[in-house]
KETORVO-351227 format. One record per residue: x, y, z of N, C-alpha, C in turn. Coordinates in steps of 0.001 Angstrom, whole numbers, padded with zeros to 6 digits, always signed. Each point is the difference from the previous one (the first is absolute). Example, Ala and Ser with C-alpha at 12.3 -4.5 7.8 and 13.67 -1.06 7.14 Angstrom:
+013190-005690+007800-000890+001190+000000+000900+001200+000000/-000350+001050-000720+000820+001190+000060-000770+001090+000730/
//
This chain:
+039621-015686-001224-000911+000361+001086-001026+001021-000506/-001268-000004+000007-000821+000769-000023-000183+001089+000822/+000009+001171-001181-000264+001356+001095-001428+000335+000431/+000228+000133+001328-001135+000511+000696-000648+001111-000408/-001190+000414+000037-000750+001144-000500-000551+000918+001648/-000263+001050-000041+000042+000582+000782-001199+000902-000486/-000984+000134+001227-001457+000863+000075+000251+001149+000019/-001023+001106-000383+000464+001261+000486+000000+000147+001011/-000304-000741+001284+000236+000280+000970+001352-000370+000793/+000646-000326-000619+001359-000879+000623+000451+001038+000945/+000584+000751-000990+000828+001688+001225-000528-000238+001178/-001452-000129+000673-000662+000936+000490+000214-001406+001237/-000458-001172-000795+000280-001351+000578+001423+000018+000878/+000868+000510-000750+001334-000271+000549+000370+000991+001416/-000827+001218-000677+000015+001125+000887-000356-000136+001406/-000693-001029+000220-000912-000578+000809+000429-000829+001289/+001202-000252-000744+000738-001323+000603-000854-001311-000065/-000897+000057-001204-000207-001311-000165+000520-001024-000149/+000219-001377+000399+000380-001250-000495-000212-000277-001358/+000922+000243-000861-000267+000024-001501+000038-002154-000060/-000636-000295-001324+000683-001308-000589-000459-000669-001297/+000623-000771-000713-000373+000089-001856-001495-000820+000359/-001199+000272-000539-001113-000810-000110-000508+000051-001235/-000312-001071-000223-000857+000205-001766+000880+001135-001054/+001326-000239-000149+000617+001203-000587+000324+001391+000334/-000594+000372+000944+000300+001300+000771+000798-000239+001148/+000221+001166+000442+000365+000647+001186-001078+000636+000888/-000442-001159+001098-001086+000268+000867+000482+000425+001341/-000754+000055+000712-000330+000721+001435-000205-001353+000797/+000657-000879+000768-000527-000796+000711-000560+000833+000895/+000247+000453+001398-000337+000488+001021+000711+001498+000078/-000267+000657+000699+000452+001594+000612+000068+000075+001812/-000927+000175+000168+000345-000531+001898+000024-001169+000633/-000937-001005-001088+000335-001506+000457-001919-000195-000424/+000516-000878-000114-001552-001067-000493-001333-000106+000783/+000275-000371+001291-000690+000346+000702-000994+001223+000422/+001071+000932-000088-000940+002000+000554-000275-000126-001480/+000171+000069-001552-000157+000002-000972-001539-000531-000589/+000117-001451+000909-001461-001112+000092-000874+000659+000836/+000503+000678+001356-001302+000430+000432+000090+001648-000211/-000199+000805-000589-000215+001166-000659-000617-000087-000789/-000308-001266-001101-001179-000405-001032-000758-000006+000585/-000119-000953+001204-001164-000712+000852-000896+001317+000350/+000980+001224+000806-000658+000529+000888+000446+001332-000301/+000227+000613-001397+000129+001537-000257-000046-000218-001133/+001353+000060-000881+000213+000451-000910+001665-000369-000864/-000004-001185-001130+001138-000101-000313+000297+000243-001633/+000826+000090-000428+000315+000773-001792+001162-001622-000207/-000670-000448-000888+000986-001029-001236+000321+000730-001231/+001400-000654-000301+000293+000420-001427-000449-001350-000365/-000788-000079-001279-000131-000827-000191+000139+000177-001784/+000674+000693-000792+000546+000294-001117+000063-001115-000648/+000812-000704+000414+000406-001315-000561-001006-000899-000818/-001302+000190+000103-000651-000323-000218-000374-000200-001519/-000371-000691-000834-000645+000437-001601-001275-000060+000370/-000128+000918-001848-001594+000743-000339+000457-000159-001529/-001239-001121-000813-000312+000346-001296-001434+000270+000192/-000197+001053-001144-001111+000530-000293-000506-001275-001252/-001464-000449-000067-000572-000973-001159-001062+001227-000218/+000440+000280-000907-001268+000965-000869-000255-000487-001870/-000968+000038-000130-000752-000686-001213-001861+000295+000011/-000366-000694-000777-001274-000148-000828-000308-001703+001135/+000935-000791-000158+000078-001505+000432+001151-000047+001452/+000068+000977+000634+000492+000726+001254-000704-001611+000693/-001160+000291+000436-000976-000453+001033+000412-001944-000771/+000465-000147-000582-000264-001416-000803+001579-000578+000448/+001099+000932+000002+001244-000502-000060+000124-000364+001948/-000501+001131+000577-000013-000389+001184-000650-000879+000567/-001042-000300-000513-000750-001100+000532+000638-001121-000399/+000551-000625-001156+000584-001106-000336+001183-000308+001215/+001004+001296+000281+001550-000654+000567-000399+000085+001924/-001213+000644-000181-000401+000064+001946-001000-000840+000323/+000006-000627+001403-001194-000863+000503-001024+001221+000565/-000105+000861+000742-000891+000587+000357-000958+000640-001595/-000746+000535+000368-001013+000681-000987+000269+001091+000408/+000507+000537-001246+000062+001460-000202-001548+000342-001075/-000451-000631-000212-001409+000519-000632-000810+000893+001147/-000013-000186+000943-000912+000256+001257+001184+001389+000330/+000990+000268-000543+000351+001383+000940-000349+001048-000577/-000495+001290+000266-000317+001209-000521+001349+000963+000476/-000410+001103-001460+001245+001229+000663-000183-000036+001567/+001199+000487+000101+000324+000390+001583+000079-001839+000757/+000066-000549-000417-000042-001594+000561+001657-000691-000048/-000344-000561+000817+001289-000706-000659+000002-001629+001128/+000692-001186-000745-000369-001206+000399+001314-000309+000139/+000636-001011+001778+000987-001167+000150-000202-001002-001102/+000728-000782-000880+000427-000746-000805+001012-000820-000265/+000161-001335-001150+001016-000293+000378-000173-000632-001373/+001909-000390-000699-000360-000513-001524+000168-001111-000196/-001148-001221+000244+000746-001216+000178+000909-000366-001285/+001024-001116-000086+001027-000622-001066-000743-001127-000468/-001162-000534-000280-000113-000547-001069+000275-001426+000352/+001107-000281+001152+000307-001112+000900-000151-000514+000943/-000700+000528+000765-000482+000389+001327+000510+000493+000793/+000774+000954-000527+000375+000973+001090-000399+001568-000015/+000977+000904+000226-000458+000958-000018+000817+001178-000243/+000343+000854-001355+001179+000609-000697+000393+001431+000999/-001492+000669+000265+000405+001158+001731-001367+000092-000441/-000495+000566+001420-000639+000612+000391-000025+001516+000207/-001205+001034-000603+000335+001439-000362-001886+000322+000322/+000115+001200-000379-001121+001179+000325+000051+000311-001483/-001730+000407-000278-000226+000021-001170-001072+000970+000442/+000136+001253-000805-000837+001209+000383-000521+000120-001278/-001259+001060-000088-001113+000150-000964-000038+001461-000248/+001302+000871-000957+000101+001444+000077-000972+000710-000823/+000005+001039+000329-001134+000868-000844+000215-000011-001600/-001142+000066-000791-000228-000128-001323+000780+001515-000643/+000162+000807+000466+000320+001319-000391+001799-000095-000369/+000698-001359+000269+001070+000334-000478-000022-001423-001033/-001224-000211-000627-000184-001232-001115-000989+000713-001469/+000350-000441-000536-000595+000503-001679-001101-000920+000293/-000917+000602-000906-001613-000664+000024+000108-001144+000087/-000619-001039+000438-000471-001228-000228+001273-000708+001131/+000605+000633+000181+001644-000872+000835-000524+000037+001319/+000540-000466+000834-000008-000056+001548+001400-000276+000605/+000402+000244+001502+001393+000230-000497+000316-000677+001851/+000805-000590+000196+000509-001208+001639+001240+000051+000458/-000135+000802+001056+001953-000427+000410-000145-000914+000959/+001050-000754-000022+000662-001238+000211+001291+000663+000846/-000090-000338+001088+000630-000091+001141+001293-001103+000405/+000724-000398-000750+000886-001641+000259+001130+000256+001464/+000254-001268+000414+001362+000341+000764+001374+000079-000779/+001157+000614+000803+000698+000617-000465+000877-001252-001110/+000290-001185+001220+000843-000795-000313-000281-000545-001115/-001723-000089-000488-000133-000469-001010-000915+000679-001278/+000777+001333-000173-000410+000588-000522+000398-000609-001880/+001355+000413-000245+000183-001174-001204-000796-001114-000277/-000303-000750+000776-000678-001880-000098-001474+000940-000186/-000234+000675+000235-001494+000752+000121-000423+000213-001397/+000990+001123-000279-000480+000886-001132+000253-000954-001074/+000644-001133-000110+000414-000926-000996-001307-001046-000293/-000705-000262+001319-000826-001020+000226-001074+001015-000848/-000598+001358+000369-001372+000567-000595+000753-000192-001105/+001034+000692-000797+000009+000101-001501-000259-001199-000677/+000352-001015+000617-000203-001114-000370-001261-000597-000521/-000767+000310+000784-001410-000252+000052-000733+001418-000939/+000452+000591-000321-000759+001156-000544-000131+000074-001614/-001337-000717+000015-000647-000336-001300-000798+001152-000222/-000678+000891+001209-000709+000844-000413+000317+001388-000821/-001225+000272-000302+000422+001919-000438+000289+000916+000827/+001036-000624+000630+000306+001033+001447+001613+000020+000026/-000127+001237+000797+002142-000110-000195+000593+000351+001735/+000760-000701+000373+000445+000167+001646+001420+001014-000531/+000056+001029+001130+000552+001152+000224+001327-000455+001050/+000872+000341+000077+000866-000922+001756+000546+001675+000356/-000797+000581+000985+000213+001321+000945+000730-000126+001242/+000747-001373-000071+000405+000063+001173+001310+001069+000408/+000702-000025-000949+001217+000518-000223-000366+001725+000875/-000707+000932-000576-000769+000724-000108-000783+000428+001511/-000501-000954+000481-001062+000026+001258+000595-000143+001364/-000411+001058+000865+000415-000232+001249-001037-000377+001122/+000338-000280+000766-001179-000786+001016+000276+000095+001325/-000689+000550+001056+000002-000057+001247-001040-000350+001145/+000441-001057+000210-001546-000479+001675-000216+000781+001091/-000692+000870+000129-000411+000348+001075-000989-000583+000937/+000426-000604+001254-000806-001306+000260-000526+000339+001603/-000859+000040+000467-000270+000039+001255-001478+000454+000279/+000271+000161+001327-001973+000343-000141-000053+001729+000390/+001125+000718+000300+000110+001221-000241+000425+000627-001465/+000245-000941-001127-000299+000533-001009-000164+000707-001214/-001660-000458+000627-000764+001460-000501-000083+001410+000506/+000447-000001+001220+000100+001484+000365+000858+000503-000095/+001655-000601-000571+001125+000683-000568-000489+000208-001483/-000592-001162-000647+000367+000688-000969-001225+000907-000856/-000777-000252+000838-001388+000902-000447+000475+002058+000451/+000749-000429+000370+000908+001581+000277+000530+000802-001283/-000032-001546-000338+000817+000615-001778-000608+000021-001468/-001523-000413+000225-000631-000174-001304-001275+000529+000412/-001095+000369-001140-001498+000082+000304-000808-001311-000395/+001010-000973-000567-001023-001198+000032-000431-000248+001112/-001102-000709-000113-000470-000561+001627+000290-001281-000051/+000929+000107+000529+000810-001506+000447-001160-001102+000798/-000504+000730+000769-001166-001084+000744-001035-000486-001086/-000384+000130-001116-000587-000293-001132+000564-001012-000827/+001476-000201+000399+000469-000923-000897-000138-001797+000848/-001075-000720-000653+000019-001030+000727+001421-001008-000163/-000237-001123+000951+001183-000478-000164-000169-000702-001107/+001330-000405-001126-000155-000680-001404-000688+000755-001008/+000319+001177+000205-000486+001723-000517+001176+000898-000046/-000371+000701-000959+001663+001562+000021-000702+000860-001136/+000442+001154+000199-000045+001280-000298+000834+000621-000653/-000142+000824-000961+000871+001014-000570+000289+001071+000194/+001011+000796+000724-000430+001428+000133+001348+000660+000361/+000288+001013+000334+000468+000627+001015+000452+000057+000843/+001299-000181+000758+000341-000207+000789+001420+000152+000543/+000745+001350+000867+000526+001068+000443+000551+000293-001287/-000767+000700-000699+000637+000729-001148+000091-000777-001308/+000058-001298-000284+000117-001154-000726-001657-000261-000678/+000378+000012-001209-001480-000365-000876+000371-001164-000618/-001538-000913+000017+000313-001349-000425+000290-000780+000781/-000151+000459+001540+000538-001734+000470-000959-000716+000394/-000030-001205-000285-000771-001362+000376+000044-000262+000910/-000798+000064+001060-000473-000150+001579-000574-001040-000314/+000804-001209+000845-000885-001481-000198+000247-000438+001871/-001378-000616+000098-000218-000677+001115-000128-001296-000009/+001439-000346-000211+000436-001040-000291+001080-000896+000734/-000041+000400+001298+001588-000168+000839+000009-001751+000208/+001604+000109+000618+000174-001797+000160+000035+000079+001366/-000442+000882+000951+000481-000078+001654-001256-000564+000479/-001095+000629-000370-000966-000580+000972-000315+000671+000816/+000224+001488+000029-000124+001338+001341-000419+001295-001172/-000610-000712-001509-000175+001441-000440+000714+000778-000514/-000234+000916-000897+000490+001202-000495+000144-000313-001381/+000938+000681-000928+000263+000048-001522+000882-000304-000323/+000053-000067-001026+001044-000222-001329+000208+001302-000875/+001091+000614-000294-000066+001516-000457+000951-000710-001561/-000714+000276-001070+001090-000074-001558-000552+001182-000230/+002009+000098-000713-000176+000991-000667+001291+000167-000879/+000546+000809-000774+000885+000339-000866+001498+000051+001074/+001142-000831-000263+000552+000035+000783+001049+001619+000594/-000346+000787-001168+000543+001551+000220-000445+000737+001114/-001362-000711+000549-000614+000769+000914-000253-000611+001571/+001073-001825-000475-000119-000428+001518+000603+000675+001271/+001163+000891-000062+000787+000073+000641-000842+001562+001026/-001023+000395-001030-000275+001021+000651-001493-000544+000888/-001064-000687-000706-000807-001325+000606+000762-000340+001553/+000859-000541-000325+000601-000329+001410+000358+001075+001064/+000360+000821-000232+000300+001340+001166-001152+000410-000180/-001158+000047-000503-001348+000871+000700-000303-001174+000821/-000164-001178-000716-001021-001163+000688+000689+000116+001478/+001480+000088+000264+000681-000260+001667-000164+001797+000094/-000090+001108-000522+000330+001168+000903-001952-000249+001032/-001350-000391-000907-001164+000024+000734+000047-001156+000690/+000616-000531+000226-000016-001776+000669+000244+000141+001617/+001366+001727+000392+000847-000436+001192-001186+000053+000923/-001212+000570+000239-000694+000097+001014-000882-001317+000732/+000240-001086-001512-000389-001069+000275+001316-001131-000009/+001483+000396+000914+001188-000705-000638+000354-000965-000871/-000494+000562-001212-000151-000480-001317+001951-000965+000425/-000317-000952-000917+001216-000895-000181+000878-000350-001067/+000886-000140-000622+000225-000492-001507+000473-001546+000305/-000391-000944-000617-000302-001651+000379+000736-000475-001638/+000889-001034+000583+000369-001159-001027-000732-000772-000368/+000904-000963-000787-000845-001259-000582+000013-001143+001205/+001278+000508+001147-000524-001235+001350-001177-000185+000392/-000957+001665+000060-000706+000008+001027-001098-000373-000811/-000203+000693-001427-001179-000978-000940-000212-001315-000123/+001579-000697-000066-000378-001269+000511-000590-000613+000944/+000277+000476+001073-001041-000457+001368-001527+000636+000073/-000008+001059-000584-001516+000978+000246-000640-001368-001153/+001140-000111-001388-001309-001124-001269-000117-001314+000841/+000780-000573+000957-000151-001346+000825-001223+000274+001074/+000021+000607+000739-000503+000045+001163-001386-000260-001276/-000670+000976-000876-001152+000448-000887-000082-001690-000560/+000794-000957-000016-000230-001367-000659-000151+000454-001602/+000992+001036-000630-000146+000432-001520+001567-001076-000302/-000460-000402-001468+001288-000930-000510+000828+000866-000381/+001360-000278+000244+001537+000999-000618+000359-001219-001464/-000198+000527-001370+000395-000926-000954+001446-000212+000335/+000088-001382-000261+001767-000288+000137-000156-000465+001284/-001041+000045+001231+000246-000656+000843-001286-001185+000110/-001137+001311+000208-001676-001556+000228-000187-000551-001322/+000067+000793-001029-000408-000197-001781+001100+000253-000520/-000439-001097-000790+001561+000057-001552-000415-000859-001246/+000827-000019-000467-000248-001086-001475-000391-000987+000178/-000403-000602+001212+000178-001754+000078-001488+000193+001202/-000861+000717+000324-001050+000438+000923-000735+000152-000362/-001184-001082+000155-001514+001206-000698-000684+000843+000561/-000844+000667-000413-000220+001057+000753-001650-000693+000645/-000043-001049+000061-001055-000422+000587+000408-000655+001466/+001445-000651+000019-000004-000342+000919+000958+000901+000729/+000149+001125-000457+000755+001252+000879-001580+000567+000923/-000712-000241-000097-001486+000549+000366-000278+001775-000622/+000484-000015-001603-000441+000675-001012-001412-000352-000747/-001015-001153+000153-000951+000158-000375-000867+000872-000351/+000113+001087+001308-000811+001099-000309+000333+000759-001253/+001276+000183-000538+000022+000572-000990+000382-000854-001456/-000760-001140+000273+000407-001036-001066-001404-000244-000828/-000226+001187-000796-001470-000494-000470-000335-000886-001050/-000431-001213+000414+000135-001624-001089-001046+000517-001342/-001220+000782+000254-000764-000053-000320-000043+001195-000922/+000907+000838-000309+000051+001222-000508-000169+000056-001410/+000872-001487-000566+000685-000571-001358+000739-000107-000486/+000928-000095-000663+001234-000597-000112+000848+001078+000554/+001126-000607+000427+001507+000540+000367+001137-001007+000197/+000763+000192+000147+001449-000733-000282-000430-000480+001756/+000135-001474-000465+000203-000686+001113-001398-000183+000633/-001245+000481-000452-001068-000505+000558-000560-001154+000386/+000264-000788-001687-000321-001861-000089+000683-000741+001148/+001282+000471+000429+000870-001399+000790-000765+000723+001435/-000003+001418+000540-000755+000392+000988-001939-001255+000092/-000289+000492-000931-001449-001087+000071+000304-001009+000611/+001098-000437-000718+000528-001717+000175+000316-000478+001341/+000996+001471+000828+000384-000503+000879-001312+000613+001052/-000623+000887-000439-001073+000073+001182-001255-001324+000319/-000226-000814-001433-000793-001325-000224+001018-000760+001205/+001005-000409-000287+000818-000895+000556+000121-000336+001439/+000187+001859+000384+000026+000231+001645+001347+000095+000100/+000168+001452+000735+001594+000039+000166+000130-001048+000971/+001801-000091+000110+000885-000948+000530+000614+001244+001249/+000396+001111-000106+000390+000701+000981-000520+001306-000063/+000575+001355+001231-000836+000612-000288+000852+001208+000878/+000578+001026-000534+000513+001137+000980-000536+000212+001156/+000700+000217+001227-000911+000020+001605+000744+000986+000642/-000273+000282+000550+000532+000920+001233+000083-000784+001568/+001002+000314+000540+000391-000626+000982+000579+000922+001247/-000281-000306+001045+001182+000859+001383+000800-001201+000805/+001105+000216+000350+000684-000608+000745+000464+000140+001103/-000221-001241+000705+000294-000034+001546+000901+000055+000721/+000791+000906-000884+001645-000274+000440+000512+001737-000257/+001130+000089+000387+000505+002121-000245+000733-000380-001427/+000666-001435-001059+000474+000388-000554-000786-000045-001358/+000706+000506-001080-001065+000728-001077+000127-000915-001147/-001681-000624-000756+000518-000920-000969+000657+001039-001340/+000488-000715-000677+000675+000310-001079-000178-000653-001111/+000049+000637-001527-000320-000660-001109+000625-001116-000291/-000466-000485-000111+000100-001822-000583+000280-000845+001153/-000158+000513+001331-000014-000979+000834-000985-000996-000183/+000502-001490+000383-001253-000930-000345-001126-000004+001258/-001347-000223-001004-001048-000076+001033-000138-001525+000314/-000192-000594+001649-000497-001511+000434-001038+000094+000688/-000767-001364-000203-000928-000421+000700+000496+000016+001226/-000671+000348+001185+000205-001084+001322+000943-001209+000449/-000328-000807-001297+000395-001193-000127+001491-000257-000967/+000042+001090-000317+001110+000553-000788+000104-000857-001638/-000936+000115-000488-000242-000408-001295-000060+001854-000591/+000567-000192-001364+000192+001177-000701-001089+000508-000779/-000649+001255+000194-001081+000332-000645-000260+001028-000587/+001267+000964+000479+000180+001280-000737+001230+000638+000016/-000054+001626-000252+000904+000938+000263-000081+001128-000020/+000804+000694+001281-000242+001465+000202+000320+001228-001161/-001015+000932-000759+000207+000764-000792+000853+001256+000445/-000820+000503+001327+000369+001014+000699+000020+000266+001024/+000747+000555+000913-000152-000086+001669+000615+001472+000274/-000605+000583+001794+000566+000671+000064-000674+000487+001645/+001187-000125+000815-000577+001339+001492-001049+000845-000614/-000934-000226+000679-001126+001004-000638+000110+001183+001216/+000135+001425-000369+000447+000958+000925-001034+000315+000536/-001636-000688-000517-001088+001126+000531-000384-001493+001161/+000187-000742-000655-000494-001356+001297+001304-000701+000895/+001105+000030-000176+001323+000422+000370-000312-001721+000205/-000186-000976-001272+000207-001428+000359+000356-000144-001236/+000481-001265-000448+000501-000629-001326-001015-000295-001091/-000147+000524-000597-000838-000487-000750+000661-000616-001622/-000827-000043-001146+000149-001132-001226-001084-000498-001047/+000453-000310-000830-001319-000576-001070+001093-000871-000669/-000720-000961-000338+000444-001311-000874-001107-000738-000869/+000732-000644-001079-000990-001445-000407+000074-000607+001077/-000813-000998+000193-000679-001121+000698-000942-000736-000720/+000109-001592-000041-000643-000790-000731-001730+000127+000968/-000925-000299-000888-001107+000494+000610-000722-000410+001429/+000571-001386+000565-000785-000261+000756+001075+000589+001554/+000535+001128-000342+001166+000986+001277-000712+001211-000599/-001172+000531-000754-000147+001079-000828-001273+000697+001330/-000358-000656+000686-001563+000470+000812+001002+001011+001346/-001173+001074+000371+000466+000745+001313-000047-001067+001058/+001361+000178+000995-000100-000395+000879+000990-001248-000534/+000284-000445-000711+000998-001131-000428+001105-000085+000694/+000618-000482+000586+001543-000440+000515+001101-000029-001105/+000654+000082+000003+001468+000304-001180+001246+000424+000629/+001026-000355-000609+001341-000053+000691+000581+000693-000906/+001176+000568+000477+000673+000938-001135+001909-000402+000576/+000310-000376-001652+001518-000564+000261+000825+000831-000163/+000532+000265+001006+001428+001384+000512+000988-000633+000272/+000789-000784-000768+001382-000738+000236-000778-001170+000553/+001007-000317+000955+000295-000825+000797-001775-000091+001128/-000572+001496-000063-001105-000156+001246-001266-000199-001008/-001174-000156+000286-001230-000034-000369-001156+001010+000797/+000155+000776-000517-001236+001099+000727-001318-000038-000121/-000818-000283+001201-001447-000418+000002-000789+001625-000979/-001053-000352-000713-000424+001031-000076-001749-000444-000671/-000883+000916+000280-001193-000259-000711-000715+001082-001103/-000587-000980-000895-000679+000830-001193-000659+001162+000638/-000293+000776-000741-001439+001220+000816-000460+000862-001335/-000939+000251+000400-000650+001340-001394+001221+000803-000159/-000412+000701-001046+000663+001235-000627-001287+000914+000039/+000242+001555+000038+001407+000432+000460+000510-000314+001579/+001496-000225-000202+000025+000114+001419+000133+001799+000824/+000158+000438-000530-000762+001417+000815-000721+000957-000758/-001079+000030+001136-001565+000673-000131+000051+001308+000187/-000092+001106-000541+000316+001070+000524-001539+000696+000721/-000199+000392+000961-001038+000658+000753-000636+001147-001200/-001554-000110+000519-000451+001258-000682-000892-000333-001310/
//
């Protein structure tokens, strides 16, 4: 049996009476008061993720800017310091190895001529990650793996910035979104303020050295109580990244998904020049996809679930559900699936197979919630 690894925040987790449970190798936080008050405290104050678990290699080199561009579809040519770009590494097969954040750090910790990128991966596939860049790394560049090392916390909501601007002189309102900062912050030098969240209500991303999470976390909640700051699991991120229509790898994207017909185009740049997996992307964009990730609500109270099958009307088979879930802020069922293309348009009819019943439900835009303002 594999031993679980544990954040510096675990104690504090446990202390909490959090719902602990093994994810991606750790010992996580499902919920603390329940999913729900957790989901709406992002929405409408203020909520704190551990989100540790996470990897970070540093690509620093001379051929930095060359190695990343080969193993990512987005263009990282176009990001400047302080930038940072959603991404994803396609496999070469048409699928897709994870999807990660690829930031553009300051030149001051690179020797002349170098430029230097952290790489953001998910947890679960952090190994398959760091195996896949080395792999590919022909350049004069060398990847660093800080994950071990790095601690990480979401502070997510649209109150914030006014907890945590309590604790630093950066000006947090300066940092645009897909932007972060270096600085200061309650006592802590060096941390990376990225505006980078997966909720969809705002706020940051705090890295930093994991010696100094534990104290990060008791300033970020002692300035928070006036806004009843929250501490939130990985339940409630799951529903805040659904409701936002953002893919969870392992559920919308995986090895066998392209990222064209996940509706990743935007960060699929054909035209950039070569990268792993570009040619069969051309191929299949000439061709015309066959299906196409959708978002869906259902007309029914019960909740789709992964791999339930998707039907026509007519009950011919045309897809399947990636992800589903009670959405707490629209308090209806919602979902995203493949669907073969001609079930892919808003407003489509689609059935969703729950045993024995068939639940009416229809396509609709993403996101499904808009936040005011």
């Amino acid at each position: 049996m594999d031993i679980l690894k544990y954040t510096p925040l675990t104690a504090i987790h446990q202390a909490l009476g959090a719902k602990m449970a093994p994810f991606a190798g750790y010992l996580m936080p499902i919920s603390y008061s329940g999913i729900r008050e957790e989901h709406d405290a992002v929405r409408n104050g203020v909520g704190v993720f551990d989100v540790t678990h996470m990897g970070e290699f540093i690509v620093k080199g001379k051929q930095a800017l060359d190695l990343v561009q080969a193993v990512t579809s987005n263009d990282a040519s176009t990001l400047t310091i302080g930038q940072a770009q959603y991404s994803c590494m396609p496999n070469g097969t048409g699928g897709i190895v994870d999807d990660l954040l690829v930031y553009r750090l300051p030149e001051d910790m690179c020797a002349e001529g170098e430029q230097a990128f952290l790489l953001v991966v998910n947890a679960s596939n952090l190994a398959k990650d760091w195996d896949w860049i080395n792999q590919h790394n022909s350049f004069d560049t060398r990847i660093i793996d800080i994950s071990e090392e790095t601690g990480l916390i979401a502070v997510q909501g649209p109150k914030a910035i006014e907890t945590l601007q309590q604790l630093t002189d950066v000006d947090l309102s300066a940092i645009g979104y897909y932007h972060f900062a270096k600085g200061r912050i309650a006592g802590i030098d060096n941390v990376l303020i990225s505006a980078t969240g997966y909720t969809g209500s705002g706020g940051f991303e705090l890295y930093t050295e994991n010696e100094h999470l534990p104290a990060l976390w008791e300033a970020v909640f002692s300035k928070g109580k006036a806004a009843n700051i929250q501490p939130a699991g990985l339940g409630a991120r799951d529903t805040l990244r659904l409701e936002m229509g953002f893919c969870l790898y392992g559920n919308d994207i995986n090895d066998t998904t392209s990222p064209l017909e996940a509706g990743l185009g935007w960060i699929t740049k054909l035209k950039k020049g070569p990268f792993v997996g570009r040619d069969l992307m051309v191929s299949q964009k000439e061709a015309g996809l066959k299906r196409k990730l959708v978002g869906f609500t259902v007309e029914d109270r019960r909740v789709p679930r992964h791999d339930y099958i998707i039907e026509s009307p007519e009950g011919e088979i045309i897809g399947a559900v990636t992800s589903g879930t009670q959405s707490p802020s629209l308090d209806i069922p919602i979902g995203m699936g493949y669907v073969t293309l001609p079930y892919a348009t808003k407003g489509s009819r689609i059935m969703i197979v729950a045993g024995s019943k068939r639940l009416e439900a229809e396509v609709c835009s993403l996101p499904f919630y808009k936040r005011e303002g």
